[in-house]
C-alpha positions as CSV (number, residue, x, y, z in Angstrom):
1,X,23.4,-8.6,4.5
2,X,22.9,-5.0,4.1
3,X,19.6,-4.5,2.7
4,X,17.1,-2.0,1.4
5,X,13.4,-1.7,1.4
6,X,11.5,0.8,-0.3
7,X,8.2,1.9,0.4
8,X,9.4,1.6,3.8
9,X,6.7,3.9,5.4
10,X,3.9,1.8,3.2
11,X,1.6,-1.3,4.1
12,X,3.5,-4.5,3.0
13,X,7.3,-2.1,3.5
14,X,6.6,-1.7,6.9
15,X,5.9,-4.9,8.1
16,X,8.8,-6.2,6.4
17,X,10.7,-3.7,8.7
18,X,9.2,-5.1,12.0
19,X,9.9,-8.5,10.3
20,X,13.3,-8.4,9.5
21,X,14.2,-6.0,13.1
22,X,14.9,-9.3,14.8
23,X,17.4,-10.5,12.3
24,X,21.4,-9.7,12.1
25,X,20.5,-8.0,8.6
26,X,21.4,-4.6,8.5
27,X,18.6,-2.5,7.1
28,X,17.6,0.7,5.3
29,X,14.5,2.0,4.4
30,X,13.2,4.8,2.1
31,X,10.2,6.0,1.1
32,X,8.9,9.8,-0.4
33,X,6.0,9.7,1.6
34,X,4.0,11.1,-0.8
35,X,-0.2,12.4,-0.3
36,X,-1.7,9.5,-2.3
37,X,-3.6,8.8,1.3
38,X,-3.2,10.2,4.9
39,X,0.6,10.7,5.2
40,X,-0.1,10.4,9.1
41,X,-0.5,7.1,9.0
42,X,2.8,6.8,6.9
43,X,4.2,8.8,10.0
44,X,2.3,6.4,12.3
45,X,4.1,2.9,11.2
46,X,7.6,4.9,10.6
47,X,7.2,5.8,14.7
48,X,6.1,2.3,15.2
49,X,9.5,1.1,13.8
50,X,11.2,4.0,16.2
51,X,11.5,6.7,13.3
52,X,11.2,10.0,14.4
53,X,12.5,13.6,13.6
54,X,12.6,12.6,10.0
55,X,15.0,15.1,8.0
56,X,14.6,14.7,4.2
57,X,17.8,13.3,2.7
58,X,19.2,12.6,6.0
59,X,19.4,8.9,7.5
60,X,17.4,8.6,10.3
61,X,18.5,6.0,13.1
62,X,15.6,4.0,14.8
63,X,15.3,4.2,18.1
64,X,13.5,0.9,18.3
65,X,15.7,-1.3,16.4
66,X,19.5,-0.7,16.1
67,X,19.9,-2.1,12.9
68,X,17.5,-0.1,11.0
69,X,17.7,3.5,9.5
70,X,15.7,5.7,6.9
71,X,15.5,8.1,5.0
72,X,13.0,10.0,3.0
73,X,13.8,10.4,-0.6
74,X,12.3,9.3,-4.1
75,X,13.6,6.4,-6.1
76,X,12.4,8.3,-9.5
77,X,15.8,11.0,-7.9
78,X,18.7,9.0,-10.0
79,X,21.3,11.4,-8.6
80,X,20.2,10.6,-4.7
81,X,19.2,6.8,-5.2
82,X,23.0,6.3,-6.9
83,X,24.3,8.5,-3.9
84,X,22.5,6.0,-1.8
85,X,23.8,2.8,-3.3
86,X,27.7,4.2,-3.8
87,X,27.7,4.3,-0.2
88,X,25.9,1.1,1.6
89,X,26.9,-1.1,-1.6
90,X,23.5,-3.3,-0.6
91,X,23.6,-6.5,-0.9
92,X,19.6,-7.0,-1.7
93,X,17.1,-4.9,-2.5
94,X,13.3,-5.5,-2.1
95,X,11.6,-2.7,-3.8
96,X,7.8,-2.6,-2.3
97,X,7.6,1.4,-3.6
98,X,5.3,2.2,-6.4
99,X,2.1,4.4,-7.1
100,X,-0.5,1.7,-6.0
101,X,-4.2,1.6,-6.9
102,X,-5.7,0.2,-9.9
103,X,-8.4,2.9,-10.3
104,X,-6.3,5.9,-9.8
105,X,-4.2,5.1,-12.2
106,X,-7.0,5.7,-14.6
107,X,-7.2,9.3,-14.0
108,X,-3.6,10.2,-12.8
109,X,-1.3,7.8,-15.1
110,X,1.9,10.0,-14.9
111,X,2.1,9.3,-11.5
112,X,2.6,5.8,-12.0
113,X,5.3,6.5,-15.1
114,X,7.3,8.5,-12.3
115,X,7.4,6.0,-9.8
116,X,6.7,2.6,-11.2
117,X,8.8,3.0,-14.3
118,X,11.3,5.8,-14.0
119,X,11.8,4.9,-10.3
120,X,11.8,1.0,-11.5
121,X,14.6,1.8,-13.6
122,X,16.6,3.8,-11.5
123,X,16.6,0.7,-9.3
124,X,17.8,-1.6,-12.4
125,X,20.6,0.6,-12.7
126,X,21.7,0.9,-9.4
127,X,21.7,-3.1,-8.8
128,X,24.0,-3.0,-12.4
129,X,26.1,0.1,-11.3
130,X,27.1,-1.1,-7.6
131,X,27.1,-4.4,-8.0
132,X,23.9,-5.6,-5.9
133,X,22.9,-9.3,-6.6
134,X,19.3,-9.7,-5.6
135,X,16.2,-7.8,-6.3
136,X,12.6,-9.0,-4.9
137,X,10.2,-6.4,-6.1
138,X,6.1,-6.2,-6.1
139,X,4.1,-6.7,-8.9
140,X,1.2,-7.5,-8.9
141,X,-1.9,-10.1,-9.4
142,X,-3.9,-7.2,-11.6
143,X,-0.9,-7.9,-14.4
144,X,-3.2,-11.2,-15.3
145,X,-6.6,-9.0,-16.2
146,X,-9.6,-10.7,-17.3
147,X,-8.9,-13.8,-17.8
148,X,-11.6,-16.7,-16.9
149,X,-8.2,-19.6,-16.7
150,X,-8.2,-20.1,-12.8
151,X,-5.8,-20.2,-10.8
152,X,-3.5,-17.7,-11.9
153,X,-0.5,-19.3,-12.9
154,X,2.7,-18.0,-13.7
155,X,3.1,-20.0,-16.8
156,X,-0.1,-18.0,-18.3
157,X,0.5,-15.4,-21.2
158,X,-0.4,-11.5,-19.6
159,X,-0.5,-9.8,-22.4
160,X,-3.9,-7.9,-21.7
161,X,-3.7,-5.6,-18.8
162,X,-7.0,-4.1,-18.2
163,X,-5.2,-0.7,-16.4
164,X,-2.6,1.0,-16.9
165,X,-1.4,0.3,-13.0
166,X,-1.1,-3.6,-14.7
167,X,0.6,-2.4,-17.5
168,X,3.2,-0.5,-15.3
169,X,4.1,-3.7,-13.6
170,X,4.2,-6.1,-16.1
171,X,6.6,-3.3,-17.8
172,X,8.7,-4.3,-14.3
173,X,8.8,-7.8,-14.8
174,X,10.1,-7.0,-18.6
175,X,12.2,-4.9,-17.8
176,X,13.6,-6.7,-15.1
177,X,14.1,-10.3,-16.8
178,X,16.1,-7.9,-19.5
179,X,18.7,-6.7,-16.7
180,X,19.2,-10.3,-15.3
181,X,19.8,-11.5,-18.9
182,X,22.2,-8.8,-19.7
183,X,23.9,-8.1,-16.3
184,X,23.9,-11.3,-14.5
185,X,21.6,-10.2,-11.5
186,X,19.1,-12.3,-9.5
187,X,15.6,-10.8,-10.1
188,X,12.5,-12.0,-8.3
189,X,8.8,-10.4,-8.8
190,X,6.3,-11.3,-6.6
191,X,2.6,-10.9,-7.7
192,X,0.7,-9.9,-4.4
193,X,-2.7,-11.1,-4.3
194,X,-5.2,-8.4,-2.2
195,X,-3.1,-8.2,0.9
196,X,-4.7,-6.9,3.9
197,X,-4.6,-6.6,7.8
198,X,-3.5,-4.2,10.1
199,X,-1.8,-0.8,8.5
200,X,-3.5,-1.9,5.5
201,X,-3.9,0.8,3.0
202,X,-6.9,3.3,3.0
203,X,-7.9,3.3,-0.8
204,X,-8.3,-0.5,-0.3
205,X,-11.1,-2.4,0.2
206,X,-11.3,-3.5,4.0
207,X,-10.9,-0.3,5.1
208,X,-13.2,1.5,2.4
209,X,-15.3,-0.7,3.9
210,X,-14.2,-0.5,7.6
211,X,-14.7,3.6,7.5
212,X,-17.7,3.1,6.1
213,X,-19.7,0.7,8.4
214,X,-18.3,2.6,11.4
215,X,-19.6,6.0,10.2
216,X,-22.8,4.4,8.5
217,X,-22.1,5.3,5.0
218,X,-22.6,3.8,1.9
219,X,-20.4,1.0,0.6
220,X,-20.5,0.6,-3.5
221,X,-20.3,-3.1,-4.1
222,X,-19.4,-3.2,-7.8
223,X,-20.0,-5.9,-10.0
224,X,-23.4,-6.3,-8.1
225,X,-20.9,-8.8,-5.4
226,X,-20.1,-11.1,-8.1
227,X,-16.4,-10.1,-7.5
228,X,-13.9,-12.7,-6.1
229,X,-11.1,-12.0,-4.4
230,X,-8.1,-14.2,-3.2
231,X,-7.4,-12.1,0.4
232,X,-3.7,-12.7,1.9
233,X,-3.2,-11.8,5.0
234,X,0.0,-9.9,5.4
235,X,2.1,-11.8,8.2
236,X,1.8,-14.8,5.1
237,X,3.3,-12.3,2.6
238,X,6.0,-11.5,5.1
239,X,6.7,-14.9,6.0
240,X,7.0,-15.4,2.1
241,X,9.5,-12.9,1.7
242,X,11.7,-13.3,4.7
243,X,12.2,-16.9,3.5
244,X,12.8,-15.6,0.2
245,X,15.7,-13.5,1.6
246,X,17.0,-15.8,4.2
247,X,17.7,-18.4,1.5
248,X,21.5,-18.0,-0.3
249,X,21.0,-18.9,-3.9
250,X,24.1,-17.5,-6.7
251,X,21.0,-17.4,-9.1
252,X,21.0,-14.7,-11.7
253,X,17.7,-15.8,-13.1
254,X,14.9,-13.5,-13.6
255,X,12.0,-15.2,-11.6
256,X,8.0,-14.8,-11.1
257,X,6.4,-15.8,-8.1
258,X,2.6,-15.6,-7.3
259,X,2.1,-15.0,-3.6
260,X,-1.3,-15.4,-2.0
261,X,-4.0,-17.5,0.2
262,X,-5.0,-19.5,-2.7
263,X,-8.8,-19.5,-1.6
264,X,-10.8,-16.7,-3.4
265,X,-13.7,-15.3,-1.6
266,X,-16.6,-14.2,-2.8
267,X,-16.9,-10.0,-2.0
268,X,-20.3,-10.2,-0.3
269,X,-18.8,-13.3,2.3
270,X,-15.7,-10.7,3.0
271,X,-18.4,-8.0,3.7
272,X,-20.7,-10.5,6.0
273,X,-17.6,-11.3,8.1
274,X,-16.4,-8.0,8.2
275,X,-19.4,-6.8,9.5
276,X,-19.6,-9.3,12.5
277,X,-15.9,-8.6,13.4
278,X,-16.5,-5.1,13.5
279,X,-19.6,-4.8,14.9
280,X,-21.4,-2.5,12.5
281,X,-23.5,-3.2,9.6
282,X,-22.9,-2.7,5.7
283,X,-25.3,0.1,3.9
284,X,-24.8,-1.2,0.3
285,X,-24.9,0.6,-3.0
286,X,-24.8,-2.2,-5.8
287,X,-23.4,-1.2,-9.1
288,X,-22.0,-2.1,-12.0
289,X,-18.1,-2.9,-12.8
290,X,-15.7,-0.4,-12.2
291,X,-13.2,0.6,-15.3
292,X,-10.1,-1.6,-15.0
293,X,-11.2,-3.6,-12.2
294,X,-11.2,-7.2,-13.0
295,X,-13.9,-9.8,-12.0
296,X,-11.7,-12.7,-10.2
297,X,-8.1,-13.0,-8.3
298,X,-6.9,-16.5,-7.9
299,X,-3.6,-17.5,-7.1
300,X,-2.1,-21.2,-7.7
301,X,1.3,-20.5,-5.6
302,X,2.3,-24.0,-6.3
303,X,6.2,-22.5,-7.1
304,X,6.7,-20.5,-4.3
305,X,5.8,-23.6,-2.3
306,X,8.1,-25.4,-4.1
307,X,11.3,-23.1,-4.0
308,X,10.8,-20.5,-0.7
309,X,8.5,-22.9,1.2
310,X,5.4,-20.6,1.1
311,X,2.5,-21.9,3.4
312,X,0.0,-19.3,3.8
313,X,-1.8,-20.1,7.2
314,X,-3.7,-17.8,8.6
315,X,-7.7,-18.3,7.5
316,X,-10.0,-15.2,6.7
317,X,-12.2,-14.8,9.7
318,X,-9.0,-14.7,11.9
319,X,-7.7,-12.6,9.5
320,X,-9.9,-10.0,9.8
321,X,-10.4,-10.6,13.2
322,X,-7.1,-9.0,13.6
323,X,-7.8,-6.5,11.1
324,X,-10.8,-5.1,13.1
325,X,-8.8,-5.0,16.3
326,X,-6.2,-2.6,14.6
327,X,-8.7,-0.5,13.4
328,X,-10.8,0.0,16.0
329,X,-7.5,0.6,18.4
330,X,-5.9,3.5,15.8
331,X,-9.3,5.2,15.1
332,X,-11.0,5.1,18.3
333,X,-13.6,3.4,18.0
334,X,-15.5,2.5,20.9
């Protein structure tokens, strides 16, 4: 197949990339690279997946993998994205670019209505316009807000986001179920429980906390440590998706997925382990909850079992075992 990823340069987008390099897929990435966090390490996993002398607007030809190429543009630019699509006529899409964070998007909303829902759309209508049949894109586990009914299951009404981040992506999954019902297009969303490992993301938590222990600041623990939080390991969402893809289906359903470990853990466990695989200990700050931040994440991923045969594997202390080598190796730290 000839397939694109977006938010190529991002956490989850480029481990897809090294995931799928081994395949006969032909692949194309994209991503704006925007400033939301240090763009060098966006540069850093694009040269770990061979990118180099990146010219906006221009494919770029890895010089690791030979069939994968990118190319820096925005997915809110209608004109480019179509440009795009009339010429590789994809096969799949899996769309992993949005404006993350749950908190920003407090302060900074229009940032999310560019990317997440103008960019969203531009996709929709690219899949309709050149005739793409599959469409896997992120949402996310913040769409099911504060509800107490645990685990998290698909069936359940979300009708309450508690940020407008949640609010942008269950505007996705709307949105998309309306273009497979009118246009006859396969559309998958998967809600991503609090991935994390290597490359992770630096406005998440372990590597708030990471940077933190290793320059012995302060951590804020909100919610006093009564949060729980179901931590995936990324080579399980990987694993997820590239069965996802590999699987030939003539579906034109609109599906939801929930994809995650299953096993929340307790914030103050997550920091204890942390701290022993790192090697440094936790200065802690408890407060109180942080606006639009939810109490409990809690997957049942019963479905994805069933139809993609999902079996996250990989336990927490391993985990972050691996986590902790990463980040000591790409920051130096002794």
């Amino acid at each position: 197949m000839n397939i694109l990823v977006t938010g190529s340069a991002g956490f989850i987008g480029y481990h897809l990339i090294k995931g799928l390099a081994s395949s006969s897929h032909q692949i194309i990435g994209i991503d704006n690279i925007n400033s939301y966090y240090d763009i060098n390490l966006k540069y850093a996993r694009l040269a770990d997946c061979g990118i180099q002398n990146i010219r906006p607007g221009e494919l770029v030809q890895s010089h690791k993998f030979s069939n994968y190429r990118f190319i820096q543009e925005d997915i809110a630019d209608k004109k480019h994205l179509d440009a795009l699509f009339e010429k590789q006529r994809f096969d799949l899409v899996v769309n992993l670019a949005a404006q993350a964070g749950v908190r920003y998007s407090i302060s900074n909303p229009y940032e999310y209505a560019h990317s997440n829902l103008t960019g969203f759309l531009n996709l929709l209508e690219a899949c309709r316009n050149f005739s793409c049949k599959r469409l896997i894109y992120a949402s996310s586990s913040s769409v099911y807000g504060e509800t107490q009914q645990v685990p998290f299951r698909e069936s359940q009404q979300v009708d309450h986001p508690v940020s407008f981040y949640a609010a942008t992506k269950k505007s996705n999954e709307l949105m998309a179920y309306t273009y497979s019902h009118l246009f006859h297009f396969q559309t998958i969303g998967l809600r991503f429980f609090t991935v994390y490992g290597p490359w992770g993301r630096p406005d998440m938590a372990p590597m708030l906390f990471a940077d933190a222990m290793t320059k012995q600041k302060t951590i804020k623990v909100f919610n006093s440590g009564n949060l729980y939080r179901d931590f995936t390991y990324i080579d399980d969402i990987i694993k997820g998706i590239i069965n996802m893809i590999q699987k030939p289906t003539n579906d034109t359903q609109a599906h939801i997925y929930n994809i995650g470990r299953g096993k929340p853990v307790k914030l103050l466990d997550f920091i204890d382990i942390l701290e022993q695989k790192i090697g440094f200990t936790a200065l802690k700050e408890f407060v109180g909850m942080q606006q639009g931040d939810v109490s409990i994440t809690y997957a049942d991923t019963t479905l994805l079992e069933k139809d993609y045969d999902y079996s996250p594997a990989t336990d927490l202390e391993e985990g972050i075992q691996s986590f902790t080598d990463w980040y000591r190796s790409y920051y130096h730290i002794s």
